[in-house]
Structure formats: C-alpha cells, structure tokens
C-alpha positions in Angstrom: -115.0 57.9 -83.2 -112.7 61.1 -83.3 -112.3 60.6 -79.5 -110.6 57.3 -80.4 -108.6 58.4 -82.8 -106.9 61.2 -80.7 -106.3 58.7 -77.8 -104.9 56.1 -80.3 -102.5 59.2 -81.3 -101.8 60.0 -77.7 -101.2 56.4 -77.1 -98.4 56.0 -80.1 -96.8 59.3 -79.3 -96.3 58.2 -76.0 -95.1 54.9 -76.9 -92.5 56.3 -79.5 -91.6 58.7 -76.8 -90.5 56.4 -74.2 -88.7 53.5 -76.8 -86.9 56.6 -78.1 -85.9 57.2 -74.1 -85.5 53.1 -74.1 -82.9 53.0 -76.5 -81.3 56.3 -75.6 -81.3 54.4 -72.1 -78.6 51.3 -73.1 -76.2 53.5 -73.5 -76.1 53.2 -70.3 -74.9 49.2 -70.5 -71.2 50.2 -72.1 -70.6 53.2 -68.5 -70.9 50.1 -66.5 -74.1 49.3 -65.5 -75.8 45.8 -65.1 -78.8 44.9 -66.6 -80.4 45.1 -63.2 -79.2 48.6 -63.0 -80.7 49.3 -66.1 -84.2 47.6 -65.5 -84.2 49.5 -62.1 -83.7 52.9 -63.9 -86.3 52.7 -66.7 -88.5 51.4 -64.3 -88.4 54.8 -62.3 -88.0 57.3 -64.9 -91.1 59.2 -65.9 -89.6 59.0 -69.5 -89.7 55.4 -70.1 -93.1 54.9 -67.9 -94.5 56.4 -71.2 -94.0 53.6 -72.7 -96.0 51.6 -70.8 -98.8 54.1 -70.6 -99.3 54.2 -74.3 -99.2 50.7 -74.9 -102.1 50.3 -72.2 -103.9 53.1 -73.8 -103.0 52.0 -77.3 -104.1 48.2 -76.3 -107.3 49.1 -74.7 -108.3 50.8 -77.8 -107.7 48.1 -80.1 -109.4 45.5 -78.1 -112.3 47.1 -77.3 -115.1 46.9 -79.5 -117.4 49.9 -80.6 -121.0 50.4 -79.7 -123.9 50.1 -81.8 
C-alpha cells in the first residue's frame, strides 16, 4: 500500500513537472515557431517526456486493482 502511494507521488510530480515545462514551452509559438516545431521539441526534451512517464505510471496505478 505505501509502495503505491510513493509511486502515485512520483507519478504526479512528474506530471506537474513536465506540464510546467509544457506551458513554459509555448512561449516558444510567439519567437516564430510552427506548431510542428513545437511538437518536435517537446517530443525530444527530457523535460516534457516527464509528462508522459507520470501519466503512464500515474495510469497504471489507478487501473490496476489490489491483491487480496
């Protein structure tokens, strides 16, 4: 149980982390990048990948059911 708990905290941290880098990220629209450009860079910084990871960790946890 506390196991889960601490992942489900990783998972969240990591998720706030990379939306924080997410929307920290579009400021990058008004320099005069594309969309493309901007889907291309999030998709190769370590920063937003967090994102990603948590929701995958924060995900598995939710949907998977406890033992009894």
């Amino acid at each position: 149980m506390l196991s889960r708990i601490m992942l489900f905290l990783l998972g969240f941290s990591l998720m706030t982390i990379g939306f924080t880098y997410l929307i920290i990220y579009l400021n990058l629209i008004t320099f005069g990048y594309t969309i493309i450009d901007y889907l291309k860079y999030i998709f190769t910084h370590i920063g937003s990948l967090c994102t990603f990871i948590g929701l995958i960790i924060v995900s598995y946890l939710v949907f998977k059911g406890e033992k009894k």
